[in-house]
C-alpha positions in Angstrom: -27.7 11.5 17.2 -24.2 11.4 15.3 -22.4 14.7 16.0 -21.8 17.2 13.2 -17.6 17.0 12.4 -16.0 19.6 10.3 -12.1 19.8 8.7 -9.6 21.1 6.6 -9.8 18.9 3.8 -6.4 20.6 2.1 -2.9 20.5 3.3 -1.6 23.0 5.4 0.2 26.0 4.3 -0.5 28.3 1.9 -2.0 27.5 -1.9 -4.8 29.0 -4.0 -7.6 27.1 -2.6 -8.6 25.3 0.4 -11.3 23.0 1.0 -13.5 22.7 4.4 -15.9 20.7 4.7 -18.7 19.6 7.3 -20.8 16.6 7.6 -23.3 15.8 10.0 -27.3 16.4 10.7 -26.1 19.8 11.6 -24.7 20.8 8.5 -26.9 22.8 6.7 -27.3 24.9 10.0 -23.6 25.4 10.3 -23.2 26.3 6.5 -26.1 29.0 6.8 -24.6 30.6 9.5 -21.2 31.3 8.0 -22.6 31.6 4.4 -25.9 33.5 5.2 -27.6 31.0 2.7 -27.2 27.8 0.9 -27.1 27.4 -3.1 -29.2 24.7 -4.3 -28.3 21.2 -3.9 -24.5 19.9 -5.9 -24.7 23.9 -7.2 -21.6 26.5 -6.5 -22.7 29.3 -4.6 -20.2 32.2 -4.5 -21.3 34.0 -1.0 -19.4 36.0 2.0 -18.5 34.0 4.3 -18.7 35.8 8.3 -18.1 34.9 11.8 -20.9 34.8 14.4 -20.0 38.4 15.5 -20.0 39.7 11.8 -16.9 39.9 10.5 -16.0 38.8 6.5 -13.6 35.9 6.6 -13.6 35.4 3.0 -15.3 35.4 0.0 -15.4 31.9 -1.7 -17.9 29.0 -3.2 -19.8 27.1 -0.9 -21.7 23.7 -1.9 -24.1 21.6 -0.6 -24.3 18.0 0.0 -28.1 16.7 1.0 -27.6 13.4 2.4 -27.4 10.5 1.9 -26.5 11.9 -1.7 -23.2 13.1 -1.0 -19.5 11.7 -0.1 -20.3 10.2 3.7 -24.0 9.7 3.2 -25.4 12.6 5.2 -25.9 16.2 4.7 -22.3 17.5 3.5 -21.6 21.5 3.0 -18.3 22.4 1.2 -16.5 25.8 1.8 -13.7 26.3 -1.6 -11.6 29.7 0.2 -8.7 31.4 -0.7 -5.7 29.1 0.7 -4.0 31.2 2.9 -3.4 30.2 6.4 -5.2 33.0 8.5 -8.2 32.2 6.6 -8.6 28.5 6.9 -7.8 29.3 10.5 -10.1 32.2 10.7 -12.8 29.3 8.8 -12.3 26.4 11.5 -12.3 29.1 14.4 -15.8 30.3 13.7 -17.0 26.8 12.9 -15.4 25.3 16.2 -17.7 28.3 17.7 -20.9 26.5 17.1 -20.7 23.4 18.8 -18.9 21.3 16.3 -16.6 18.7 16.5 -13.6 18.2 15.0 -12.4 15.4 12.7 -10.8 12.4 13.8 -8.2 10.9 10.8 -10.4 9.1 8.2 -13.9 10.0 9.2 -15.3 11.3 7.1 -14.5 8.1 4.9 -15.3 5.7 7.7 -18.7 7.5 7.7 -19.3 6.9 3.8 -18.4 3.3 4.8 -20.9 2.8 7.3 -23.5 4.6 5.2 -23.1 2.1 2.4 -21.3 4.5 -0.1 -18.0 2.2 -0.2 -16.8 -0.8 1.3 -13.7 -1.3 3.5 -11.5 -2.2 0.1 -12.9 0.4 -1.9 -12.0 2.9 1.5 -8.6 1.7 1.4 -8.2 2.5 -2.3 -9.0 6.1 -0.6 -5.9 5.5 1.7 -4.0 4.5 -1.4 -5.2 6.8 -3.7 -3.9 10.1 -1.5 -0.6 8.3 -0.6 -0.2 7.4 -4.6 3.2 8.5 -5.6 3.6 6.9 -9.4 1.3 6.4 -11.7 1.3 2.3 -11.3 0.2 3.3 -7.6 -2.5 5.6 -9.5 -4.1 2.6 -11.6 -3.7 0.0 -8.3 -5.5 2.6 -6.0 -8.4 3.5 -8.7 -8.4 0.1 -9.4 -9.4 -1.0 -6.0 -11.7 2.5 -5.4 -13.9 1.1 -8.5 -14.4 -2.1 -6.4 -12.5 -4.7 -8.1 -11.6 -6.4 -5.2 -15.3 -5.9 -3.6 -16.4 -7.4 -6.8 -14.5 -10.4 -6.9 -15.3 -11.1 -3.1 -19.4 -10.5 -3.9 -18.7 -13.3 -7.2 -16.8 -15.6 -4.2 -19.4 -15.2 -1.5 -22.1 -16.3 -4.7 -19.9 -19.6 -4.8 -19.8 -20.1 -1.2 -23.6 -19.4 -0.2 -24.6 -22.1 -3.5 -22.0 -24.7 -2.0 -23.1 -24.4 1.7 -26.7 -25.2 0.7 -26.0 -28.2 -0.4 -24.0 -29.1 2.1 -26.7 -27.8 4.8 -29.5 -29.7 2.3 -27.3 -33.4 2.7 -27.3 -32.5 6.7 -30.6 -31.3 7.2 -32.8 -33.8 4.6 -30.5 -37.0 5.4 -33.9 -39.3 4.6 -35.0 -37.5 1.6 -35.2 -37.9 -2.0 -31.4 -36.1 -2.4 -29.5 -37.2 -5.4 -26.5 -39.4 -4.9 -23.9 -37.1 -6.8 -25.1 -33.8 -4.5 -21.8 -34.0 -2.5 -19.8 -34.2 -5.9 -21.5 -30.9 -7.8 -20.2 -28.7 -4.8 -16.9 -30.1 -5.1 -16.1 -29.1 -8.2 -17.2 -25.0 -8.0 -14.9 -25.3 -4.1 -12.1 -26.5 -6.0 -12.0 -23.9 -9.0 -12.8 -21.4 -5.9 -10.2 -22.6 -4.4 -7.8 -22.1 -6.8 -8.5 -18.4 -7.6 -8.7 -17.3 -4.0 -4.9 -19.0 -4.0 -4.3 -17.4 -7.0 -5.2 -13.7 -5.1 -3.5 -14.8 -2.1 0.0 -15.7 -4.5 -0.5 -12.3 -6.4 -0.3 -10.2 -2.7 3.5 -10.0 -2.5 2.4 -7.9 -5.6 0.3 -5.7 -4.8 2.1 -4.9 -1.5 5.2 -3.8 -3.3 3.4 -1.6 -5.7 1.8 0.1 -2.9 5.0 0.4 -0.6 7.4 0.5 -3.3 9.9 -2.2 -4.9 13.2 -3.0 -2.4 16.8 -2.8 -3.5 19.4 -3.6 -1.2 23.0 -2.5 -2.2 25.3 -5.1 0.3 28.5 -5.9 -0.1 31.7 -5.4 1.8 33.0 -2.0 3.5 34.7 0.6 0.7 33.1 -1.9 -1.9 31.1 1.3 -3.8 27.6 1.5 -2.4 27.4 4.9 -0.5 28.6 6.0 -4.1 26.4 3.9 -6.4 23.6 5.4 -4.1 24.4 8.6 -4.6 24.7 8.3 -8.7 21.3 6.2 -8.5 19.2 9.2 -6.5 20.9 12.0 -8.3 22.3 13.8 -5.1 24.6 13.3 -1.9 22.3 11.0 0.2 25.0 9.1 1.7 28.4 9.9 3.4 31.3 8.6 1.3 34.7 8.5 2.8 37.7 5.9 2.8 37.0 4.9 6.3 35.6 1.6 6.5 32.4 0.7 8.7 30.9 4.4 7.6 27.8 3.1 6.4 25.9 1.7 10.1 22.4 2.2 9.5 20.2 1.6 6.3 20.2 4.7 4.2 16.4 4.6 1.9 16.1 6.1 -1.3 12.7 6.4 -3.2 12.9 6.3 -6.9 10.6 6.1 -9.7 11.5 2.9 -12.0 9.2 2.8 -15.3 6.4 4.1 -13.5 6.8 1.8 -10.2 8.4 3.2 -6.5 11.5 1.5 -5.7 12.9 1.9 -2.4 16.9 1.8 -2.9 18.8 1.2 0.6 22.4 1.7 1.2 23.8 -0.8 4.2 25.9 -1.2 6.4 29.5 -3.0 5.0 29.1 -6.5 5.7 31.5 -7.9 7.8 33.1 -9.7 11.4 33.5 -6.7 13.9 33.8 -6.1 17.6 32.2 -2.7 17.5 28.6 -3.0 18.9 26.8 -0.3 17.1 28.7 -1.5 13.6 27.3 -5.0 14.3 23.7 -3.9 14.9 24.4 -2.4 11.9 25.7 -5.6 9.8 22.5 -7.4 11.3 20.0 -4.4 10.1 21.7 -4.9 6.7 21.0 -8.3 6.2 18.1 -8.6 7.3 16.9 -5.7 5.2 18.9 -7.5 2.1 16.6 -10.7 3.0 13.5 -8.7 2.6 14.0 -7.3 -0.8 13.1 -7.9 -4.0 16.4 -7.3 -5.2 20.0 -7.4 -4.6 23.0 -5.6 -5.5 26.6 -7.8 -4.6 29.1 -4.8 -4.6 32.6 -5.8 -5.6 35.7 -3.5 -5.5 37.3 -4.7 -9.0 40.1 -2.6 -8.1 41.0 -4.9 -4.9 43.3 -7.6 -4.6 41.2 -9.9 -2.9 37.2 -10.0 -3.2 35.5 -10.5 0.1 32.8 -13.0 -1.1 32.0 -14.3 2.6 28.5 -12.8 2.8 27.6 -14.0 -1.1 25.4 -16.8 0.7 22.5 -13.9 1.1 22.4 -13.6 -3.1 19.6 -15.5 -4.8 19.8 -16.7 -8.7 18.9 -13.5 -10.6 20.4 -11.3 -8.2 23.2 -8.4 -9.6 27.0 -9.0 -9.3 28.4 -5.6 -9.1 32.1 -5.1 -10.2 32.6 -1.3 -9.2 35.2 1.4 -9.9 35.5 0.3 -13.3 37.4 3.1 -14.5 40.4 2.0 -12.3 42.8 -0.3 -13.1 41.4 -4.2 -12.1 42.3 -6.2 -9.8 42.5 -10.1 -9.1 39.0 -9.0 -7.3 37.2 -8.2 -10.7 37.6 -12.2 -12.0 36.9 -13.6 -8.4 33.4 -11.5 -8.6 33.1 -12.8 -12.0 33.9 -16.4 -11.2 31.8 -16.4 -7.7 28.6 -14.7 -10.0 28.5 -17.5 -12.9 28.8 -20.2 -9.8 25.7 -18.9 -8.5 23.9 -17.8 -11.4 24.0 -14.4 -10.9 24.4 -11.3 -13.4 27.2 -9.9 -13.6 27.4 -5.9 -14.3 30.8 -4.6 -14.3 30.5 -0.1 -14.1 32.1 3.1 -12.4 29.7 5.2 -10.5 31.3 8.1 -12.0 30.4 7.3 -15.4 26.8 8.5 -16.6 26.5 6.1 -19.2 27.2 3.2 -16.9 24.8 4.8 -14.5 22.0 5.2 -16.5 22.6 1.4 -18.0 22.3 0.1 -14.5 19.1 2.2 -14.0 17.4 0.5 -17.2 18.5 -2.6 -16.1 16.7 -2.0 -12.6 13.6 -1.1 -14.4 13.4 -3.7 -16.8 13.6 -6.0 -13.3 11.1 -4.2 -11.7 8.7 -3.9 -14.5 8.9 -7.9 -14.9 8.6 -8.0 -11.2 5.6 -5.9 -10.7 3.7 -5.8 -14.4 0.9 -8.0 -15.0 -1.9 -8.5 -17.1 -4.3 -6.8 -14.5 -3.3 -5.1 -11.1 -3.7 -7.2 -8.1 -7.1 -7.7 -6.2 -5.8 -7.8 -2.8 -2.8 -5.5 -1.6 -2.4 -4.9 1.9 -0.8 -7.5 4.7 -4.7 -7.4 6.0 -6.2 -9.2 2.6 -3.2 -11.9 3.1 -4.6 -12.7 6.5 -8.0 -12.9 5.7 -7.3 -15.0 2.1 -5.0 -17.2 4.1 -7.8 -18.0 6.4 -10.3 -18.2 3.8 -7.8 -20.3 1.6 -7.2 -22.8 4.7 -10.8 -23.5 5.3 -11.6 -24.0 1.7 -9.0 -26.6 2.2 -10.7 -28.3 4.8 -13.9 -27.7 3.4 -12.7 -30.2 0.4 -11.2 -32.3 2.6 -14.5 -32.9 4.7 -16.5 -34.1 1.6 -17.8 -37.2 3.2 -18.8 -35.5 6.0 -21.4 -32.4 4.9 -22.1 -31.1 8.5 -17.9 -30.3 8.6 -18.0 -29.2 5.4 -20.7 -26.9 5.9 -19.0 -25.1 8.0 -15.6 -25.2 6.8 -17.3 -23.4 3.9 -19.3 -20.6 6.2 -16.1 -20.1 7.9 -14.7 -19.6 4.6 -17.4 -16.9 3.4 -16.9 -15.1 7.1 -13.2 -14.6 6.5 -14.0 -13.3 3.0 -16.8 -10.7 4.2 -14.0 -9.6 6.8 -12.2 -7.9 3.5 -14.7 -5.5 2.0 -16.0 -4.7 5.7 -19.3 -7.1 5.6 -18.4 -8.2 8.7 -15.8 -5.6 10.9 -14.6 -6.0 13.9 -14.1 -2.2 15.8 -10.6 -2.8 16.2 -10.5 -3.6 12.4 -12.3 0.1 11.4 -10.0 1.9 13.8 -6.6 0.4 12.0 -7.6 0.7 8.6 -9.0 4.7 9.2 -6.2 5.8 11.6 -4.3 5.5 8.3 -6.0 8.7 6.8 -5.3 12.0 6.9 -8.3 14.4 8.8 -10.2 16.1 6.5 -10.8 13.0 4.2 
């Protein structure tokens, strides 16, 4: 019999009201013990709630979940207590009394999942929906929790299971009546299938960056600006700013909000040739954090008599220039920046960090960039590193599949293959180790 869990469904600490819940075939039995008696199915109850010996812990509203008409499928009671922590504590105490077990991360959720209430994608909207942060993390996470995703998968799988029958019909009736152009009409629904399964697999990069926010890498050489810029970007002293060179050595993150979207801003180390060990791992952490992001930031003292351009090779077309200290006087630097920008089709932004104005222009500018980066028509379908996998291998025998026209049996099971790697998103098929990777990600109680 699956044991009877219970949890803290509410952060810790102290607020209004906490939720606890309990799920399980022993449910009702625990509920009735604390509470005395149940309300009526999906109605609040307000009711005392006691310990085994007696003694009030609380007075708050108790509901109850019959199963499988409820969040995980099975019989689910709900305690809603005052928030403080000696009664949540004095709550899980008297419930830990009667045999329960407490919650692993996620269970609850991994039960609805294996009860049919949601599939693995929707789950993960779950995930994505308590770590949302903005609201264009909001829409992605309800987006998937309605079952988007699961129902563009369940529209694919349709495709599949109509083009493996013929493909099984060409193997398995070779002799009969089978008209010549049966290879040809499965062709053409692979192919458009194809294409949109390609198109999801393109639009990940997305989705990803929504969900783990939109990376901007401030590089350049040491005493160029950054650790400054950084701090006028996040609004507060997140980075040490002195004259010394080499001060910066490990990557300083920032979250900010950009038109809705999470950016991740990230202060580097100074980019340059150096003996000292620790500055080095530093320069390497830098670039390869720089190669990673959507975005970056070239920082040039315009004040300088020399620009140190070396490390301009890790810009891409559409990257910023950065021309810093702007209100001091400029220096042969400031035109080399310029020059070295328009060679490499860059944009060229010339500001102090000192100077709201200039500040806040550079801050529309980054959200202009990340709302053309990001926006879309529709939010992605797939958004995590595990729906690239599976697309990918999906994608690749879908590929094959076409390929193998002239030979059904191959194609067959190119396309079966295909479906199988598909079914592995929304949790149709689901390896353990699968379950255990996706729910570790989830906070006990939900």
């Amino acid at each position: 019999m699956t044991d009877t869990i219970y949890a803290a469904s509410t952060a810790p600490g102290r607020a209004a009201v906490a939720v606890v819940r309990i799920s399980g075939p022993a449910a009702a039995k625990a509920g009735a013990a604390l509470a005395g008696a149940l309300p009526k199915p999906r109605r609040a109850g307000l009711r005392t709630l006691s310990t085994p010996q007696g003694e009030p812990i609380d007075r708050g509203l108790v509901l109850w979940f019959p199963g499988p008409g409820s969040y995980t499928g099975e019989d689910l009671v709900e305690f809603h207590v005052h928030g403080g922590p000696a009664v949540v504590a004095g709550l899980l105490e008297a419930l830990a009394g009667q045999e329960l077990r407490l919650a692993e991360p996620g269970e609850f959720t991994r039960r609805a999942f294996e009860r049919g209430k949601l599939d693995l994608a929707q789950a993960e909207g779950v995930a994505d929906l308590i770590e949302a942060e903005t609201a264009a993390q909001r829409r992605q996470a309800l987006d998937q929790l309605g079952g988007r995703m699961s129902h563009i998968q369940a529209r694919w799988r349709e495709a599949l299971i109509e083009a493996q029958a013929i493909f099984e019909a060409a193997v398995d009736f070779p002799d009969e009546e089978i008209p010549a152009d049966v290879l040809a009409r499965a062709e053409g629904p692979l192919r458009q299938l194809r294409d949109e399964v390609g198109a999801a697999l393109a639009d990940v990069g997305r989705g990803e960056r929504i969900r783990e926010g939109w990376r901007v890498a401030l590089v350049g050489a040491p005493n160029a600006g950054k650790s400054t810029l950084l701090n006028a970007l996040a609004g507060r002293e997140a980075a040490i700013v002195t004259a010394t060179p080499g001060t910066t050595r490990d990557i300083i993150e920032v979250p900010l909000q950009l038109a809705g979207y999470k950016a991740l801003l990230a202060d580097t180390a100074g980019l340059r040739e150096t003996g000292d060990e620790i500055e080095a791992e530093g320069v390497r952490r830098a670039r390869a954090w720089a190669e990673e992001a959507a975005l970056r930031l070239f920082l040039v003292d315009g004040s300088a008599q020399a620009a140190d351009l070396a490390s301009a090779g890790l810009l891409r077309p559409g990257d910023l220039m950065v021309v810093s200290k702007a209100d001091l006087p400029p220096g042969p630097a400031a035109d080399a920046a310029a020059a070295e920008a328009e060679r490499r089709g860059l944009t060229l932004v010339r500001l102090s960090a000192h100077r709201v104005e200039d500040v806040d222009a550079l801050i529309a500018r980054l959200a202009e960039r990340a709302v053309a980066d990001l926006g879309g028509a529709e939010p992605p379908a797939a958004t995590r590193q595990r729906h690239r996998e599976l697309l990918g291998e999906a994608l690749e025998r879908l590929d094959s599949a076409l390929a193998h026209g002239e030979a059904p049996e191959l194609a067959a099971e190119d396309v079966r293959l295909a479906a199988r790697a598909l079914d592995r998103i929304t949790g149709r098929i689901h390896p353990e180790d699968v379950l255990d990777r996706v729910f570790a990600s989830f906070c006990i109680g939900k």
